[in-house]
N, CA, C and O of each residue as an XYZ file, in Angstrom:
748
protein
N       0.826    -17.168    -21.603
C       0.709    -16.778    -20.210
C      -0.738    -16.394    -19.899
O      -1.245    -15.419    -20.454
N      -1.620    -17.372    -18.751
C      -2.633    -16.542    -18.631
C      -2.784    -15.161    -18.210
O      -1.739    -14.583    -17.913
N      -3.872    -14.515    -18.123
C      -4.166    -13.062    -18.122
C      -4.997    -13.210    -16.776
O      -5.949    -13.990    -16.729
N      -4.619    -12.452    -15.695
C      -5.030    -12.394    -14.339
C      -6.368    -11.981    -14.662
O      -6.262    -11.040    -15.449
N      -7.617    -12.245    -14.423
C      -8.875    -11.017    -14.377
C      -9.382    -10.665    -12.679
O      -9.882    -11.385    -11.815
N      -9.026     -9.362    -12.696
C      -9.494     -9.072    -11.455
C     -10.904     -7.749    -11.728
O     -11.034     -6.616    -11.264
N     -11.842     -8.633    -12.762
C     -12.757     -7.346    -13.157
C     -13.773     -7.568    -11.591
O     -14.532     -6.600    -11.552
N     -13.993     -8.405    -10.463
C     -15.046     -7.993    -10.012
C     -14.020     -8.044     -8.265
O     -14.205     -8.739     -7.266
N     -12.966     -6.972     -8.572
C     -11.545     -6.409     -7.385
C     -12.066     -4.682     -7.422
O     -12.278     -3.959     -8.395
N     -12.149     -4.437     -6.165
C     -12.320     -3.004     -5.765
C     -10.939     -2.922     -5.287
O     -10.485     -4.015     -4.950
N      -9.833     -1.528     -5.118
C      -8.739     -1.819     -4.941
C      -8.473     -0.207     -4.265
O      -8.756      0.757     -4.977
N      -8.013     -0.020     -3.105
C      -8.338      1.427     -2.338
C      -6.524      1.620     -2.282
O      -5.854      0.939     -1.506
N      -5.917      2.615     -3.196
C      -4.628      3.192     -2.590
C      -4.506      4.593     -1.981
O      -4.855      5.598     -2.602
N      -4.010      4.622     -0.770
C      -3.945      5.647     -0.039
C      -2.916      6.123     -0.329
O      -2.002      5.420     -0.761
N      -2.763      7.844     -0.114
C      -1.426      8.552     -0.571
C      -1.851      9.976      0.101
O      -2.990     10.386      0.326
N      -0.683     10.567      0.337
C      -1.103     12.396      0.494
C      -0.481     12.616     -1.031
O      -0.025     11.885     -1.910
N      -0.740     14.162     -0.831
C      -0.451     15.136     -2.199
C       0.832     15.301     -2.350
O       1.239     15.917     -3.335
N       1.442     14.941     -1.697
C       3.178     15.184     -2.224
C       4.269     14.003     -1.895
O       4.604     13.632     -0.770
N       4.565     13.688     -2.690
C       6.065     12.751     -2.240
C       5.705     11.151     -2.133
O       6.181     10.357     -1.322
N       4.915     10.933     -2.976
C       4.132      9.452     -2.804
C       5.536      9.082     -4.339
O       5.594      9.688     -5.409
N       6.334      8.081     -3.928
C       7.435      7.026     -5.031
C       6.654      7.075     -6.555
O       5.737      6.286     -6.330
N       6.531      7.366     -7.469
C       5.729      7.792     -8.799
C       5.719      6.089     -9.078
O       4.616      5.557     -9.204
N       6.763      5.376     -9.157
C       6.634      3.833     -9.536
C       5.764      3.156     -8.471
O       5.278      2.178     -9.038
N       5.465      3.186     -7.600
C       4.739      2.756     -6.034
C       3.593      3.383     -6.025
O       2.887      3.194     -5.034
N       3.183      4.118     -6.896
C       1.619      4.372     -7.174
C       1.459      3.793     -8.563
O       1.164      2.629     -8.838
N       1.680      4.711     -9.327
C       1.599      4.473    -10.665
C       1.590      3.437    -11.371
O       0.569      3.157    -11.998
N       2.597      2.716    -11.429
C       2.943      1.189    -12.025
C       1.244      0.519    -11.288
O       0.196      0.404    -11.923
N       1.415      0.258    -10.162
C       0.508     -0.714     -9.488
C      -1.195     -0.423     -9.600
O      -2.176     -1.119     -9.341
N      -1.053      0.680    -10.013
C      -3.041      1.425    -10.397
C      -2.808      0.887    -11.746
O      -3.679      0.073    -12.052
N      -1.908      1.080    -12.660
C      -1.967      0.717    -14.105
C      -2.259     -0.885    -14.353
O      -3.027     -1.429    -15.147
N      -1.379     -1.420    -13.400
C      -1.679     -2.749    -13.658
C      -2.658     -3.378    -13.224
O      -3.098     -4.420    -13.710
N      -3.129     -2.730    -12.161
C      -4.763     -3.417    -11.571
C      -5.444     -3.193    -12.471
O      -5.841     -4.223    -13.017
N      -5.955     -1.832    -13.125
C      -6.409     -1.110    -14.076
C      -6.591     -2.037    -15.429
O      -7.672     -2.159    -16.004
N      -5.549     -2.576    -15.783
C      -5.005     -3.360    -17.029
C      -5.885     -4.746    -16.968
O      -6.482     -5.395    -17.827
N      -5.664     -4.916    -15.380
C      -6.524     -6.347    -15.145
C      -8.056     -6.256    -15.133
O      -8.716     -7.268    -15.371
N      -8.531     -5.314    -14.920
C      -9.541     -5.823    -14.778
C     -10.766     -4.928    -13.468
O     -11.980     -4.843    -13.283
N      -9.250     -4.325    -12.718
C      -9.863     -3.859    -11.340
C     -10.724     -2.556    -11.125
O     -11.074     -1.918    -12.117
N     -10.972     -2.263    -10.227
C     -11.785     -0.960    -10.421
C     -10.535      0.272     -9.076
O     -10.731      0.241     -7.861
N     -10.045      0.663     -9.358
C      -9.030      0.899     -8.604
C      -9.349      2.821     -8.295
O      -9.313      3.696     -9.160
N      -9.616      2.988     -6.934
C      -9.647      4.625     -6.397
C      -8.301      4.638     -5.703
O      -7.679      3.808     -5.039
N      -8.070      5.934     -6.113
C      -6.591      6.693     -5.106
C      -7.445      7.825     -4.741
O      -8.027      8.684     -5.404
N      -7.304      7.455     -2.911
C      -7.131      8.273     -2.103
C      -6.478      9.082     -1.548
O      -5.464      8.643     -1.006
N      -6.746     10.550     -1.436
C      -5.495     11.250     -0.883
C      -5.613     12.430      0.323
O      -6.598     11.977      0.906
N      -5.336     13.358      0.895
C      -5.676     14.138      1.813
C      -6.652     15.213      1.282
O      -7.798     15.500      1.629
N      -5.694     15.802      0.166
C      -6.635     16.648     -0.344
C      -7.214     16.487     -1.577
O      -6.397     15.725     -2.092
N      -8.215     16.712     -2.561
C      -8.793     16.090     -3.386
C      -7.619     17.209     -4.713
O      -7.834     17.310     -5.921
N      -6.415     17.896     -3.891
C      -5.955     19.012     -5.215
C      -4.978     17.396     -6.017
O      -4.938     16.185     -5.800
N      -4.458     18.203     -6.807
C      -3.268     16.744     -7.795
C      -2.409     16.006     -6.522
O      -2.249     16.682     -5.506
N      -1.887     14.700     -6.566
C      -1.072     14.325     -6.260
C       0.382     14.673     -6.996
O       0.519     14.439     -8.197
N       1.246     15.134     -6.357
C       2.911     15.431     -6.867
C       3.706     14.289     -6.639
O       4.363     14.185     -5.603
N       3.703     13.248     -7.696
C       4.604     12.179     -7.000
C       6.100     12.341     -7.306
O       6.048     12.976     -8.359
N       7.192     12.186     -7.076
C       8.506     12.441     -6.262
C       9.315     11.051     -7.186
O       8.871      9.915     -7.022
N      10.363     11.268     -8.018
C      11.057      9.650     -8.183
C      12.106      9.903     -7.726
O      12.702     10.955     -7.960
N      12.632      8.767     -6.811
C      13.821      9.053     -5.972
C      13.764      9.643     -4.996
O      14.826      9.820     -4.398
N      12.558     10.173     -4.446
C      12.318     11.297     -3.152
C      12.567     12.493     -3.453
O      12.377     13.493     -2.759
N      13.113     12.400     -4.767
C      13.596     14.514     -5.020
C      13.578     14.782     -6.532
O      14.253     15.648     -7.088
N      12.731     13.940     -7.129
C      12.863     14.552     -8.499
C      11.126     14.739     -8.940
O      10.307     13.826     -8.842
N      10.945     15.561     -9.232
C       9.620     15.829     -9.973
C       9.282     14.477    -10.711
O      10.023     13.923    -11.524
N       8.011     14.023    -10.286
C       7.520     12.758    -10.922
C       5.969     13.075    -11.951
O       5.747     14.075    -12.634
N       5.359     12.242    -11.819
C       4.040     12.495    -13.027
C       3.406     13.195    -11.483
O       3.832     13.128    -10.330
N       1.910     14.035    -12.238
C       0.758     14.586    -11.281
C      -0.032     13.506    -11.862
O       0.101     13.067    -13.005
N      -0.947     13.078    -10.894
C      -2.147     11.866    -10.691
C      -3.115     12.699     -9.949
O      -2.710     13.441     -9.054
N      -4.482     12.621    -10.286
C      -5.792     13.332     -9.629
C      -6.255     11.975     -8.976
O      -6.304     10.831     -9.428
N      -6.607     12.566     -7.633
C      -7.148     11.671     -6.888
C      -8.943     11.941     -7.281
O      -9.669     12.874     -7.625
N      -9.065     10.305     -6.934
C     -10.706     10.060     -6.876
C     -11.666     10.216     -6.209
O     -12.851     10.171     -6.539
N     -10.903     10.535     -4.593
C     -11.654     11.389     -3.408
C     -10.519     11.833     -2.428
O      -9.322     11.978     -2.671
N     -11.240     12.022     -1.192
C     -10.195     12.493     -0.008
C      -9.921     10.976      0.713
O     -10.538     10.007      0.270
N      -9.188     10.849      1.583
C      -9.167      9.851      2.761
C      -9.951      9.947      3.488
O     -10.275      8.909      4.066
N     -10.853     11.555      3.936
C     -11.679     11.423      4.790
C     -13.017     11.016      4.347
O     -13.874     10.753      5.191
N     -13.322     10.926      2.818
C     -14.265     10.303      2.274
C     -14.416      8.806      2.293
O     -15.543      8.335      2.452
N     -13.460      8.088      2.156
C     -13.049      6.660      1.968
C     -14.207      6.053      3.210
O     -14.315      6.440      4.373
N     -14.990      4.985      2.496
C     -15.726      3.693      2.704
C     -14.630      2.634      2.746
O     -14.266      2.058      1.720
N     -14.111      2.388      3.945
C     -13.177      1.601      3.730
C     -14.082      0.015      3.252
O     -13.521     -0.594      2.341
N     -14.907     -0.398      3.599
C     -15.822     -1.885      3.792
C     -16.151     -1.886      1.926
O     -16.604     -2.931      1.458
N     -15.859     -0.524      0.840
C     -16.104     -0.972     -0.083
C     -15.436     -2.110     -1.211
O     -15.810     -2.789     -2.167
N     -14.220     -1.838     -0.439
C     -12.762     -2.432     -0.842
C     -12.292     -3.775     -0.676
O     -12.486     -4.370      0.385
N     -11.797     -4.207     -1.467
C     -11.372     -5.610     -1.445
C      -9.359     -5.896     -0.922
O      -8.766     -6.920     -0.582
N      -8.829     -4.294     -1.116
C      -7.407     -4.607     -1.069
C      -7.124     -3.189     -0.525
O      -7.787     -2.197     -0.827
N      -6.003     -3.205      0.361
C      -5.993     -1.642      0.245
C      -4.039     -1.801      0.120
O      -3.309     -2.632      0.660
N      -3.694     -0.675     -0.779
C      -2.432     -0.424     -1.400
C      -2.002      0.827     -0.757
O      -2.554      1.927     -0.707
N      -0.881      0.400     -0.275
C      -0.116      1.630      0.212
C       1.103      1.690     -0.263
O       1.831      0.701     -0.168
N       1.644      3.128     -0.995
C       2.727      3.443     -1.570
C       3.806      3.757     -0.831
O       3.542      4.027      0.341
N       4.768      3.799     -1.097
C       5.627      4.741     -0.030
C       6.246      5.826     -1.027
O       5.695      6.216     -2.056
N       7.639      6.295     -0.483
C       7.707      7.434     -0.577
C       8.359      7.900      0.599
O       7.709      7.456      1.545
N       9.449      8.666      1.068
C       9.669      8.758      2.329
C       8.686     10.372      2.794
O       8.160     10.519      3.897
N       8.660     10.929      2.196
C       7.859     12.018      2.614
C       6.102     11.937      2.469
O       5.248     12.534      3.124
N       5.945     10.902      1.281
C       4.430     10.492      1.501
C       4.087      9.562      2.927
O       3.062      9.631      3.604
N       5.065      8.838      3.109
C       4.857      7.583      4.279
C       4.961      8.432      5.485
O       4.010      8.304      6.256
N       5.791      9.186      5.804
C       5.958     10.106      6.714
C       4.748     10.674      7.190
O       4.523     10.638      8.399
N       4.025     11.136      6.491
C       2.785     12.374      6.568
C       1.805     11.433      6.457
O       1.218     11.861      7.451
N       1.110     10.514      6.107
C       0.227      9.594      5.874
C      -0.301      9.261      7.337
O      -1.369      9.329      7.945
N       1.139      8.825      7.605
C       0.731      7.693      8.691
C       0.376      8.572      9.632
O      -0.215      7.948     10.514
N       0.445      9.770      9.898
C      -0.225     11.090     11.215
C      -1.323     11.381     10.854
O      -1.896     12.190     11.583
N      -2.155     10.839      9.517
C      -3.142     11.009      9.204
C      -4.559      9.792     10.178
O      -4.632      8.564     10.195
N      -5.302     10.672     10.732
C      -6.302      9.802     11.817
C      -7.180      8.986     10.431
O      -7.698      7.899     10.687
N      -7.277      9.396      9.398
C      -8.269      8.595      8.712
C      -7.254      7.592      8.243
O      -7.686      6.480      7.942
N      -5.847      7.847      8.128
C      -5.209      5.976      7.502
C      -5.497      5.072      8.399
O      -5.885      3.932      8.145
N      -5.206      5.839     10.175
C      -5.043      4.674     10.957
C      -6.940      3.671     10.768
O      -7.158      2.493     10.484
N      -7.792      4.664     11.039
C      -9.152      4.022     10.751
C      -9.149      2.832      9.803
O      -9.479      1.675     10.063
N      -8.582      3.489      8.313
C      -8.818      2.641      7.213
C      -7.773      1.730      7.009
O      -7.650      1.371      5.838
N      -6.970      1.246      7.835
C      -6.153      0.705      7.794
C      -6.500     -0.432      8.657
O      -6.247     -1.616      8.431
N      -7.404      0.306     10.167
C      -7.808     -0.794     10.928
C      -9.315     -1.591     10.223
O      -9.718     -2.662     10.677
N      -9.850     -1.041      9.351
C     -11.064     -2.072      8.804
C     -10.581     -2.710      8.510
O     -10.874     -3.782      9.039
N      -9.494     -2.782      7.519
C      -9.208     -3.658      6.832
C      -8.525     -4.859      7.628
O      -8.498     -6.056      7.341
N      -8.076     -4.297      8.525
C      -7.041     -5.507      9.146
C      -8.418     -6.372      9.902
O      -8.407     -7.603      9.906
N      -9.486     -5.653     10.479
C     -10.119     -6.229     11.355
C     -10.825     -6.903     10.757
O     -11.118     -7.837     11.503
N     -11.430     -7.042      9.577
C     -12.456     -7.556      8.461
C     -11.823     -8.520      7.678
O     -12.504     -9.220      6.929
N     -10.267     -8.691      7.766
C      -9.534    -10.049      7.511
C      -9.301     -9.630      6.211
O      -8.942    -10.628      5.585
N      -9.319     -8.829      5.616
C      -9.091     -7.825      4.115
C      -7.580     -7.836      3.699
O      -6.953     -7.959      4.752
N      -6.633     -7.758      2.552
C      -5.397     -7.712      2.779
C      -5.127     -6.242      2.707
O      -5.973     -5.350      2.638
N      -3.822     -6.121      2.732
C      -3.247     -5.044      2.538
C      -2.073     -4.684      2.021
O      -1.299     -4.481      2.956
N      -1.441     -4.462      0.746
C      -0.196     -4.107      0.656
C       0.726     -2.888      0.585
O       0.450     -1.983     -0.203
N       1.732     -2.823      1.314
C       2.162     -2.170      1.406
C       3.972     -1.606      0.507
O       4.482     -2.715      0.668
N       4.530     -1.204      0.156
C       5.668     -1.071     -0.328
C       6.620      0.258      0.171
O       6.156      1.367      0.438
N       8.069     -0.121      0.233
C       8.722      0.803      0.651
C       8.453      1.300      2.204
O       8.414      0.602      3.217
N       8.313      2.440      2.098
C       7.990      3.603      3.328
C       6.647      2.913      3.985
O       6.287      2.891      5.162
N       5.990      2.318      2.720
C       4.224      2.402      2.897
C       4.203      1.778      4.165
O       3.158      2.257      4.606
N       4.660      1.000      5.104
C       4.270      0.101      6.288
C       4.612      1.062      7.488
O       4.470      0.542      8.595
N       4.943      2.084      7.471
C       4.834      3.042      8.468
C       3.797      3.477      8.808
O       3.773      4.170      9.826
N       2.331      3.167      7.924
C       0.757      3.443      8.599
C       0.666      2.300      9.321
O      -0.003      2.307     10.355
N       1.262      1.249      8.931
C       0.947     -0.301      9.639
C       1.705     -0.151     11.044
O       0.964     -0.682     11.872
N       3.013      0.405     11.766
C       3.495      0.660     12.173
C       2.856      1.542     13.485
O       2.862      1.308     14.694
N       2.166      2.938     12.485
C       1.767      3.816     13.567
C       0.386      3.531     14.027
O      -0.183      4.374     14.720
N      -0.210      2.417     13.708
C      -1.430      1.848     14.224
C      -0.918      0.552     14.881
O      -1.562      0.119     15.837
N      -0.334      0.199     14.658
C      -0.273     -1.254     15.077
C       0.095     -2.645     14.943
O       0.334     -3.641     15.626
N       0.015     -2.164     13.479
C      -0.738     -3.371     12.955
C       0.589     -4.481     12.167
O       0.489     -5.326     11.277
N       1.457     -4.129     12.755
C       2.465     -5.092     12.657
C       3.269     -6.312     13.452
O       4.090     -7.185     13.169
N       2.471     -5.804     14.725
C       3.204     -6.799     16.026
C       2.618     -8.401     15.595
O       1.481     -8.602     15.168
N       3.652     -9.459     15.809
C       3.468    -11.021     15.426
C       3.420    -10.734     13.337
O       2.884    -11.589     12.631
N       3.894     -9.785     12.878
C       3.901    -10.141     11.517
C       5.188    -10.403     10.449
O       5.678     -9.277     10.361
N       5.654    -10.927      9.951
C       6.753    -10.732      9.439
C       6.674    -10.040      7.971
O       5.697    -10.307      7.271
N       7.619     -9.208      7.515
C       7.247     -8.370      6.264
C       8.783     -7.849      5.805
O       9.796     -8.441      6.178
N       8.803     -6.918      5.133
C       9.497     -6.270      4.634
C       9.576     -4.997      3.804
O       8.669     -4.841      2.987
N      10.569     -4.013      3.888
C       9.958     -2.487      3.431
C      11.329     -2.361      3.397
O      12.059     -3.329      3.612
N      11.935     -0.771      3.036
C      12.996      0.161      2.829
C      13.507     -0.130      3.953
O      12.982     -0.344      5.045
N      15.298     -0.120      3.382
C      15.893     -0.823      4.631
C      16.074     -0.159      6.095
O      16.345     -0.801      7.110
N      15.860      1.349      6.021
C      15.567      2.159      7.134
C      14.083      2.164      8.469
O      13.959      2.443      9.662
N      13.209      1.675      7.343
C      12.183      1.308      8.316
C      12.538     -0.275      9.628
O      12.002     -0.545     10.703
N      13.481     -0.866      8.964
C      13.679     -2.169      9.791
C      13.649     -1.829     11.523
O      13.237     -2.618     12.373
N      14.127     -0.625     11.751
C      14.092     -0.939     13.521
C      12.698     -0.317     14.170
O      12.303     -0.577     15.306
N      12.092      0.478     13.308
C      10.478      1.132     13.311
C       9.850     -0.740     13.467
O       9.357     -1.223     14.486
N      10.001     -1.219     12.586
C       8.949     -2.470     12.426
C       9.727     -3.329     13.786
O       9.091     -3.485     14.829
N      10.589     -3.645     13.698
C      11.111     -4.512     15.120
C      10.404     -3.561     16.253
O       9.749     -4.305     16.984
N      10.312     -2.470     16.589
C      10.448     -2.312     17.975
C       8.638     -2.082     18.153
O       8.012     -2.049     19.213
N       8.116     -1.950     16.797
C       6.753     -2.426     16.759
C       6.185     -3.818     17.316
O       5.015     -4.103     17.572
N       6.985     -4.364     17.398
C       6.402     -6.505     17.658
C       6.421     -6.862     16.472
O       5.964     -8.003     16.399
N       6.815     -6.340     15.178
C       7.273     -6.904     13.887
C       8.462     -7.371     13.437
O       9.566     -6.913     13.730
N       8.235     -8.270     12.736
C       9.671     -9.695     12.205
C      10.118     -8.943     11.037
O       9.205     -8.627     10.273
N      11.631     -8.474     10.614
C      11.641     -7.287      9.049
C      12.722     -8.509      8.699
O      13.644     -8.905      9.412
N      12.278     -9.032      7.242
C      12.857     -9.830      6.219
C      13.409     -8.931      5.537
O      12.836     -7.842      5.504
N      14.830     -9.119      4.698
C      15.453     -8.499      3.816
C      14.854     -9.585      1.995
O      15.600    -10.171      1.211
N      13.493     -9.459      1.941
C      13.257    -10.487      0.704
C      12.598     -9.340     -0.156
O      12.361     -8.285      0.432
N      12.236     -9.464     -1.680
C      11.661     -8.868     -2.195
C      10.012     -8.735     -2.407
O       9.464     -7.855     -3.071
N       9.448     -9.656     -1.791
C       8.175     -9.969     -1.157
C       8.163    -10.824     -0.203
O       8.748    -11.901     -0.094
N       7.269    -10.131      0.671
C       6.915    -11.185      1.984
C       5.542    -11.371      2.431
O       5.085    -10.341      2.926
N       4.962    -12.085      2.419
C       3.109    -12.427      2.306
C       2.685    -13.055      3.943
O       3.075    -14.218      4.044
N       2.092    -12.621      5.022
C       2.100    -13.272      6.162
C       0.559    -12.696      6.573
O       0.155    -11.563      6.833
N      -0.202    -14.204      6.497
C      -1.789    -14.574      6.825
C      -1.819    -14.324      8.549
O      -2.904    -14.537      9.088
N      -0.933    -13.983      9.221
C      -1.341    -14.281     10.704
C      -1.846    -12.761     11.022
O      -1.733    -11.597     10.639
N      -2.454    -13.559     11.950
C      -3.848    -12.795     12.812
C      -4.971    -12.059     11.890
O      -5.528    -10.961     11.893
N      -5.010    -13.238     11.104
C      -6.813    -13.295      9.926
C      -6.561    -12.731      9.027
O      -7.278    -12.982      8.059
N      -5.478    -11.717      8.829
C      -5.329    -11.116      7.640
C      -4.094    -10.976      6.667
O      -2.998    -11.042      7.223
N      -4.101    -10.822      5.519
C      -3.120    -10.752      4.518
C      -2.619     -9.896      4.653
O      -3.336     -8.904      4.522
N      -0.868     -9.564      5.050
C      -0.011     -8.661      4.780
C       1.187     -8.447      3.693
O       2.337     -8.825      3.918
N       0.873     -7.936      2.748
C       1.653     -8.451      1.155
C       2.661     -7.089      1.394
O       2.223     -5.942      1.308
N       4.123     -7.423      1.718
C       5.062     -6.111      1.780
C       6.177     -6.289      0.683
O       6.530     -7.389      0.260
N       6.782     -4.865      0.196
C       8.325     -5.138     -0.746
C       8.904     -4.058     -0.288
O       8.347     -3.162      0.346
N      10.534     -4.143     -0.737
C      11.184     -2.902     -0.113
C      11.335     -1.962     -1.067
O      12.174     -1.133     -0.715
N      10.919     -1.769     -2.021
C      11.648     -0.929     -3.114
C      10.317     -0.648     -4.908
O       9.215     -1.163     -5.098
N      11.044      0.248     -5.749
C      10.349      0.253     -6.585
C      10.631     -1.271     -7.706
O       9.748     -1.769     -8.404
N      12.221     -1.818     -7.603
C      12.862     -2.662     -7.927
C      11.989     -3.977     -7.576
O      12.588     -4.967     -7.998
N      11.158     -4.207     -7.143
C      10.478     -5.382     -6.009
C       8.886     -5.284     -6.828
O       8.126     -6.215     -6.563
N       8.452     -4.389     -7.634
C       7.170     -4.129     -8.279
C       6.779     -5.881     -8.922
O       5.813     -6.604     -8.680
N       7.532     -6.019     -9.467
C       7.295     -7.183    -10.030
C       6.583     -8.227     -9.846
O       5.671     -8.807    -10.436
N       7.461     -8.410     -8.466
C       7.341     -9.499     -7.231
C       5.763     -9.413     -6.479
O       4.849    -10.202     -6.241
N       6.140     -7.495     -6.202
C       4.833     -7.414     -5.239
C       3.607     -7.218     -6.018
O       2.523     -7.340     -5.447
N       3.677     -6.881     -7.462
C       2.252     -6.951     -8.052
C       1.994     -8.627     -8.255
O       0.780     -8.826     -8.266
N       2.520     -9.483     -8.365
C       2.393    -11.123     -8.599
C       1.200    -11.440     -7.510
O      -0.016    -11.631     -7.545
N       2.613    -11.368     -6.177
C       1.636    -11.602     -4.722
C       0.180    -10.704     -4.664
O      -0.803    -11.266     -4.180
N       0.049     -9.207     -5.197
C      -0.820     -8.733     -5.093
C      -2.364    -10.023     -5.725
O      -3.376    -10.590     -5.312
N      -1.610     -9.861     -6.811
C      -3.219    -10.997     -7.967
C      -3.077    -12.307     -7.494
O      -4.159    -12.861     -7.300
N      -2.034    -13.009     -7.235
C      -2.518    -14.137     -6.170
C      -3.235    -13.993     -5.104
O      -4.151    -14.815     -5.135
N      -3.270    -13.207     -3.972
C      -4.117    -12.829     -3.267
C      -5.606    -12.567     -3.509
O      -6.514    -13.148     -2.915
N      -5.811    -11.259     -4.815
C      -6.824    -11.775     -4.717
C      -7.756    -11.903     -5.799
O      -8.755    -11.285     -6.170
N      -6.756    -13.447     -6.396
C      -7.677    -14.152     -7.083
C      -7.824    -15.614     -5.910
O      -8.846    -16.249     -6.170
N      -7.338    -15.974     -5.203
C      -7.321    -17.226     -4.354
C      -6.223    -18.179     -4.186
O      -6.040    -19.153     -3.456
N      -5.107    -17.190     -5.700
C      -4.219    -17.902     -5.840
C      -2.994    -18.486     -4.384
O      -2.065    -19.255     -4.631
């Protein structure tokens, strides 16, 4: 099996300090990490991240690499968003996701999102004409946005210049780290 190299991938995941899915961060920094990437987690406050498995069970602590309000979004090649229902919740009221959420979309940059995570895409915008997919509760949030919600385990949609790579679940990692390194290797 070849070996993805994503050694010259900058890779920006956004999160707050509590309640970010522990598999929906974790797994997906390890494996960029593994490849090759140079991967920062962003978070509100620079104290530990508390990630949550299942939404209510004590998960691993992860130290973030700066704040969100520090984030260069233009340094980045991908930006990863976790979910979490209480991380996705609180994120998306955050004024620096919607910012860093809009470089990326506007600069034709991708973005993936998982679970909860498309509720920053949501509270900016940035879903109307897209089709995707997330946790099956977000589906009428993304419809009444101008967004198309697929029940698939990845859904990849290039319209309006930019890459939107979504999954619904921690179950879907698989899928959505694949689409992630196709993206962006050119695959």
């Amino acid at each position: 099996m070849a070996t993805t190299d994503l050694g010259d991938r900058r890779i920006l995941a956004i999160v707050t300090n509590y309640g970010v899915e522990q598999d929906e961060l974790v797994v997906p920094v390890k494996h960029l990490r593994d490849h090759g990437a140079q991967v920062s987690v962003a978070a509100v406050s620079d104290e530990e991240i508390r990630t949550l498995v299942g939404d209510r069970d004590p998960g691993e602590t992860v130290r973030p690499d700066l704040t969100l309000a520090d984030v260069d979004p233009a340094a980045y090649d991908l930006l990863l968003v976790p979910g979490g229902t209480l991380n996705a919740d609180t994120l998306r009221l955050q004024d620096a996701t919607t910012r860093i959420v809009s470089s990326f979309a506007a600069s034709g940059r991708p973005v993936a999102a998982i679970c909860h995570g498309p509720w920053a895409l949501v509270e900016g915008g940035y879903v109307r004409g897209k089709t995707l997919t997330s946790y099956a509760s977000l589906k009428t949030d993304i419809t009444n946005a101008g967004g198309s919600w697929v029940d698939k385990p990845v859904v990849r949609d290039d319209e309006g210049g930019w890459p939107l790579i979504t999954s619904r679940d921690p179950g879907d990692l698989e899928d959505f780290l694949g689409e992630i390194d196709a993206v962006l290797t050119g695959a």
